[in-house]
N, CA, C and O atoms as a printed pandas DataFrame, in Angstrom:
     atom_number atom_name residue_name chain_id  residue_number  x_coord  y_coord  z_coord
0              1         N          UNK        A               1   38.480    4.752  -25.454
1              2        CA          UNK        A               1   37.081    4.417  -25.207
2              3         C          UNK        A               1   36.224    4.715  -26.432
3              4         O          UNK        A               1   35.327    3.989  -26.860
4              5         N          UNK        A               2   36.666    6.013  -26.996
5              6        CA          UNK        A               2   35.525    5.992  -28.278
6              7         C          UNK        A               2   35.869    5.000  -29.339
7              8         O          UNK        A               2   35.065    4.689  -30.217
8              9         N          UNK        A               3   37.018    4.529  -29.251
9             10        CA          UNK        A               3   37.378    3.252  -30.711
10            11         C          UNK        A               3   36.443    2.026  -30.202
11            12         O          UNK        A               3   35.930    1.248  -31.006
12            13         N          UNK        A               4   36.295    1.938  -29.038
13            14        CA          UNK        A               4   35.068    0.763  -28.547
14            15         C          UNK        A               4   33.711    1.367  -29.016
15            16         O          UNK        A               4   32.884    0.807  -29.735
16            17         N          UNK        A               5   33.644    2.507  -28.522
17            18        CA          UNK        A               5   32.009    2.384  -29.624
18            19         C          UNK        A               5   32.253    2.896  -30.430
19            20         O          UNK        A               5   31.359    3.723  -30.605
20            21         N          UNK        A               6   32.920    2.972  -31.102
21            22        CA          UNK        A               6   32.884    2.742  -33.294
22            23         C          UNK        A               6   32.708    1.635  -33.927
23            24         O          UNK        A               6   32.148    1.400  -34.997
24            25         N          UNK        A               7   33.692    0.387  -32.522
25            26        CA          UNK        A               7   33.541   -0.614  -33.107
26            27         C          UNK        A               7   32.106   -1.407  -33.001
27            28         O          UNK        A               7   31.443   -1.921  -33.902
28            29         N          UNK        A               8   31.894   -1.342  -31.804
29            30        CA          UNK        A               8   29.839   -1.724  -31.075
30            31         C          UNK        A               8   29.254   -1.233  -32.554
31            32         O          UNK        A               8   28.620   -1.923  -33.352
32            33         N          UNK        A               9   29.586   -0.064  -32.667
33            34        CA          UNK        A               9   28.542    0.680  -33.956
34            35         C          UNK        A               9   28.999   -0.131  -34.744
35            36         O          UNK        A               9   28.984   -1.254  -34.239
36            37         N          UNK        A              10   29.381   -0.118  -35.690
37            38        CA          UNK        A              10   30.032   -0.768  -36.895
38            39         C          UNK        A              10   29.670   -2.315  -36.576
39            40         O          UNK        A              10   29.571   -2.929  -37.638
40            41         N          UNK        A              11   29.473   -3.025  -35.600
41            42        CA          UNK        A              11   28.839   -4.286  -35.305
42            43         C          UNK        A              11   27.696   -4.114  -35.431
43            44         O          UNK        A              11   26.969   -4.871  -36.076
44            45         N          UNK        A              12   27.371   -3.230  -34.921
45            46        CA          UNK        A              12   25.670   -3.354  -34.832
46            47         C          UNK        A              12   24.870   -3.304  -36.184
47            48         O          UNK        A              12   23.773   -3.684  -36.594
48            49         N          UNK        A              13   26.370   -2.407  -36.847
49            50        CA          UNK        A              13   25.293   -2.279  -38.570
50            51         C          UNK        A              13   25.615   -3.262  -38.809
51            52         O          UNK        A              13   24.604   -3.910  -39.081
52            53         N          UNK        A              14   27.000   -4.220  -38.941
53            54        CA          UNK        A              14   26.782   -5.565  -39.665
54            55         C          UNK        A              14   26.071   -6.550  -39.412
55            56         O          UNK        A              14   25.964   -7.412  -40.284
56            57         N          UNK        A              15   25.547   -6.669  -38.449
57            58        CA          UNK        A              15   24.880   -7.921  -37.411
58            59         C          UNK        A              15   23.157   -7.122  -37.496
59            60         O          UNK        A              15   22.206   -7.559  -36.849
60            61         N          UNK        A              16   23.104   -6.315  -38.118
61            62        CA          UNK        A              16   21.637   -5.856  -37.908
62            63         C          UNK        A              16   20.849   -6.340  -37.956
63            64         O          UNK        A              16   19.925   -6.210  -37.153
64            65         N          UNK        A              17   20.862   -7.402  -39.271
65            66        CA          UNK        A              17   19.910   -8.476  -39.678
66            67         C          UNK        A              17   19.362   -9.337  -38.237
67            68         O          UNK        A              17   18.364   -9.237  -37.524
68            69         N          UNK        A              18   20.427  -10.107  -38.237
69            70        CA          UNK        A              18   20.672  -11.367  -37.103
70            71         C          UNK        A              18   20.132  -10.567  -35.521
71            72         O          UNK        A              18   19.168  -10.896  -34.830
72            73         N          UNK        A              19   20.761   -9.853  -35.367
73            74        CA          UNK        A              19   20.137   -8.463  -34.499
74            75         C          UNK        A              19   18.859   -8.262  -34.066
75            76         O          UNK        A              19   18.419   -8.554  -32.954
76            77         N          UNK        A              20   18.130   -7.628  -35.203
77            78        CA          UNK        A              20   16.522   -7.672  -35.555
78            79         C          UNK        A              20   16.011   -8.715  -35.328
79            80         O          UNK        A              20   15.365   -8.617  -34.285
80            81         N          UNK        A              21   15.920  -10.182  -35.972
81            82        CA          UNK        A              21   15.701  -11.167  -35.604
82            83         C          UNK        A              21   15.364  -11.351  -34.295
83            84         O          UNK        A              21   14.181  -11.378  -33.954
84            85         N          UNK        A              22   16.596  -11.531  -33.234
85            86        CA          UNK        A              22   16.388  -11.786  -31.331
86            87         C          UNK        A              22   16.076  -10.632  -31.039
87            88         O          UNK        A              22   15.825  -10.634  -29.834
88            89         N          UNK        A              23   15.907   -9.316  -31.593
89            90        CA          UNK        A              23   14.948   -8.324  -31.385
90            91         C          UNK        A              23   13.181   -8.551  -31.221
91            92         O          UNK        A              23   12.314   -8.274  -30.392
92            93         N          UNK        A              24   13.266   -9.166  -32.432
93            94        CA          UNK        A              24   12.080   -9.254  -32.991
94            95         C          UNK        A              24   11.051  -10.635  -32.306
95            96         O          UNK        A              24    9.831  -10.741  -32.181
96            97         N          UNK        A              25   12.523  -11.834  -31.863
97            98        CA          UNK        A              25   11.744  -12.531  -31.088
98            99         C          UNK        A              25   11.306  -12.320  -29.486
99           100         O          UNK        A              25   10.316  -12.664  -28.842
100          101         N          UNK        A              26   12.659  -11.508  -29.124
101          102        CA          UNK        A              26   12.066  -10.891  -27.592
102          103         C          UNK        A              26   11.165   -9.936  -27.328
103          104         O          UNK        A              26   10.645   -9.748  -26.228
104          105         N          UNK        A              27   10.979   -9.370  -28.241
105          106        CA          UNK        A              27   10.233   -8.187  -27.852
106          107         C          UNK        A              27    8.887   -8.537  -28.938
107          108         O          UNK        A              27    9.246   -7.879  -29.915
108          109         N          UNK        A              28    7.676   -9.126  -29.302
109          110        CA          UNK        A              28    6.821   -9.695  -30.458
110          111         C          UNK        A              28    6.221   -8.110  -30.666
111          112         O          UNK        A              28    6.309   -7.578  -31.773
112          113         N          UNK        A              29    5.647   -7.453  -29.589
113          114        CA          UNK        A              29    5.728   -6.355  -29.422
114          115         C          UNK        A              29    6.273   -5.649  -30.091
115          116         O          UNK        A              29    7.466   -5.740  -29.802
116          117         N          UNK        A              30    6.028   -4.474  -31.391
117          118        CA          UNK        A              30    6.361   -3.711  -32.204
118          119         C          UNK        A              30    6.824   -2.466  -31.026
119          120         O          UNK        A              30    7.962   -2.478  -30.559
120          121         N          UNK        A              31    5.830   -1.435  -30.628
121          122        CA          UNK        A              31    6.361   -0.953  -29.721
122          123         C          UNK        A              31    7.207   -1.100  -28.588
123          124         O          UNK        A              31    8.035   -0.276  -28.199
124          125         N          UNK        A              32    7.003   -1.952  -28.201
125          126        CA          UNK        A              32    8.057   -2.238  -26.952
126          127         C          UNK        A              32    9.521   -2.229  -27.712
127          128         O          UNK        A              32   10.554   -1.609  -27.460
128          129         N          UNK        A              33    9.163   -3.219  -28.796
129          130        CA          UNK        A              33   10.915   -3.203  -29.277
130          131         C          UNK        A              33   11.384   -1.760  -29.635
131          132         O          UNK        A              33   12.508   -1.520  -29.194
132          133         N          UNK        A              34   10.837   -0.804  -30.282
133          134        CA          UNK        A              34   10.827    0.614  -30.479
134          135         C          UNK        A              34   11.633    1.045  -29.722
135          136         O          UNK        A              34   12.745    1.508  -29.980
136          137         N          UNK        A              35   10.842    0.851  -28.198
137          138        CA          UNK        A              35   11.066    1.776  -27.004
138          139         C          UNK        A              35   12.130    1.196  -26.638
139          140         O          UNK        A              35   12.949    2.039  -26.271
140          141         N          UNK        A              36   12.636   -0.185  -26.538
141          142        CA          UNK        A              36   14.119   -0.741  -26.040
142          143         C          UNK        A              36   15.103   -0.157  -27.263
143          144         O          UNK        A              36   16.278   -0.360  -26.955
144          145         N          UNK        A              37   14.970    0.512  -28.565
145          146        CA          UNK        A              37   16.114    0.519  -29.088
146          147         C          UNK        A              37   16.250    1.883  -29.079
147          148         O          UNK        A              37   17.358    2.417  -29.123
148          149         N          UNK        A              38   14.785    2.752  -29.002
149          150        CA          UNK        A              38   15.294    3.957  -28.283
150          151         C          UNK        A              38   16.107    4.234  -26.950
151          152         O          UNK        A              38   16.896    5.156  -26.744
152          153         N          UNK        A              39   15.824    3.478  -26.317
153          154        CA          UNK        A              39   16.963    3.503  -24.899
154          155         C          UNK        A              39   18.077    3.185  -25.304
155          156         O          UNK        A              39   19.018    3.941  -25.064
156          157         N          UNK        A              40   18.300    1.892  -26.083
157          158        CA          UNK        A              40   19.937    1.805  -26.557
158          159         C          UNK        A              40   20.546    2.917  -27.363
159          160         O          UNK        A              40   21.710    3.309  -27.284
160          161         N          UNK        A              41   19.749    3.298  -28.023
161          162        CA          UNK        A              41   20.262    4.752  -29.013
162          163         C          UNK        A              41   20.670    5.844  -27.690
163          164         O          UNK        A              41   21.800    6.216  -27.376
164          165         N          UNK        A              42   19.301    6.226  -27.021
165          166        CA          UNK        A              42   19.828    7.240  -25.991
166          167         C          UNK        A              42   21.174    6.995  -25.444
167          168         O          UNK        A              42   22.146    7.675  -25.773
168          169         N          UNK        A              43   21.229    5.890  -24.498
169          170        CA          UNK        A              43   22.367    5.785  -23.795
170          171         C          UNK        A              43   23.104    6.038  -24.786
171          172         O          UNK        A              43   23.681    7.070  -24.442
172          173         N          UNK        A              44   23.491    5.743  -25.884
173          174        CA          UNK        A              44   24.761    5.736  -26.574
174          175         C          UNK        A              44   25.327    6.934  -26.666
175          176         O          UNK        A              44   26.541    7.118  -26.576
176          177         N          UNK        A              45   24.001    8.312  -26.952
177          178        CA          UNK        A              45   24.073    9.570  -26.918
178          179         C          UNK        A              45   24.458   10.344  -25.841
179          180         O          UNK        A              45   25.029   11.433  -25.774
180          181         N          UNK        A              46   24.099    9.688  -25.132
181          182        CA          UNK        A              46   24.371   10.012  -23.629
182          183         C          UNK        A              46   26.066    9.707  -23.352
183          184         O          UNK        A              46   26.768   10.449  -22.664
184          185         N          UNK        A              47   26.476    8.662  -23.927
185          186        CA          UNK        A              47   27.864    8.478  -23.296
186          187         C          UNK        A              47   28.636    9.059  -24.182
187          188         O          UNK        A              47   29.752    9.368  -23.764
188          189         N          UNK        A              48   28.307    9.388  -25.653
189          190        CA          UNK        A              48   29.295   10.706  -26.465
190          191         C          UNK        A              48   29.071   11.659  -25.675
191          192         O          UNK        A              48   30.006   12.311  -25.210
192          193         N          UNK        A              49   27.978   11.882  -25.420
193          194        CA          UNK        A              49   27.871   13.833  -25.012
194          195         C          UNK        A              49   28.913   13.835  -23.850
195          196         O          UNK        A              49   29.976   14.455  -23.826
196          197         N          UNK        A              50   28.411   13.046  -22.927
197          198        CA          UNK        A              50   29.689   13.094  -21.592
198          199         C          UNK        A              50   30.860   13.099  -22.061
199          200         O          UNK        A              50   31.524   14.048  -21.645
200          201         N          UNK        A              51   31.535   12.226  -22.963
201          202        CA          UNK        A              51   32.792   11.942  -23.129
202          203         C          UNK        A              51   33.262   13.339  -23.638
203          204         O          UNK        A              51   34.370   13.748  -23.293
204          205         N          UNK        A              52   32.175   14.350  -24.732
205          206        CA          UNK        A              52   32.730   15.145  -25.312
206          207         C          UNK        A              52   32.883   16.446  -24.466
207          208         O          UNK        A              52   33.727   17.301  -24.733
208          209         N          UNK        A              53   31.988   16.536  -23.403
209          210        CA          UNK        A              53   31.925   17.844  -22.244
210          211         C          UNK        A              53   33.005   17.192  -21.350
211          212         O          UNK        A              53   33.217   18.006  -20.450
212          213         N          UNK        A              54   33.620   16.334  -21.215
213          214        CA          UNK        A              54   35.043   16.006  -20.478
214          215         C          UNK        A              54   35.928   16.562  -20.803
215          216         O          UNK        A              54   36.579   17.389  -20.165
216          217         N          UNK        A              55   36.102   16.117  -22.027
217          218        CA          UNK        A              55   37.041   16.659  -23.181
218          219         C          UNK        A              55   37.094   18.151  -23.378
219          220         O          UNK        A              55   37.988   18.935  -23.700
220          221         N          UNK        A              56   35.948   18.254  -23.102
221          222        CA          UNK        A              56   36.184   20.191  -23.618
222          223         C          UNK        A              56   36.451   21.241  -22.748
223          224         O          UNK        A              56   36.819   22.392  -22.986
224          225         N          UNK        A              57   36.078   20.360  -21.132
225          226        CA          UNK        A              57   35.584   20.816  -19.911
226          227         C          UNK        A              57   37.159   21.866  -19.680
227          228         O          UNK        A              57   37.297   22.559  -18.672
């Protein structure tokens, strides 16, 4: 499961451009887009931390 999000990550930096873009057109909204990529960041944080208190549990 974590080699799937290395790989998401590692997409997301290459595709950032193209990314930003349908970011930038869904959301015209500076803040709003902010606040949606802070939620995608969280969750992401959210599903290491779990994976790693499993692991350690």
């Amino acid at each position: 499961m974590s080699h799937i999000v290395i790989v998401l990550l590692i997409a997301a930096f290459v595709f950032r451009k193209p990314l930003g873009r349908i970011l930038a057109r869904q959301f015209p909204n500076r803040a709003k887009r902010q606040q949606v990529l802070g939620t995608i960041i969280a969750a992401f944080v959210l599903v290491i931390a779990l994976r790693l208190a499993v692991q350690l549990w």
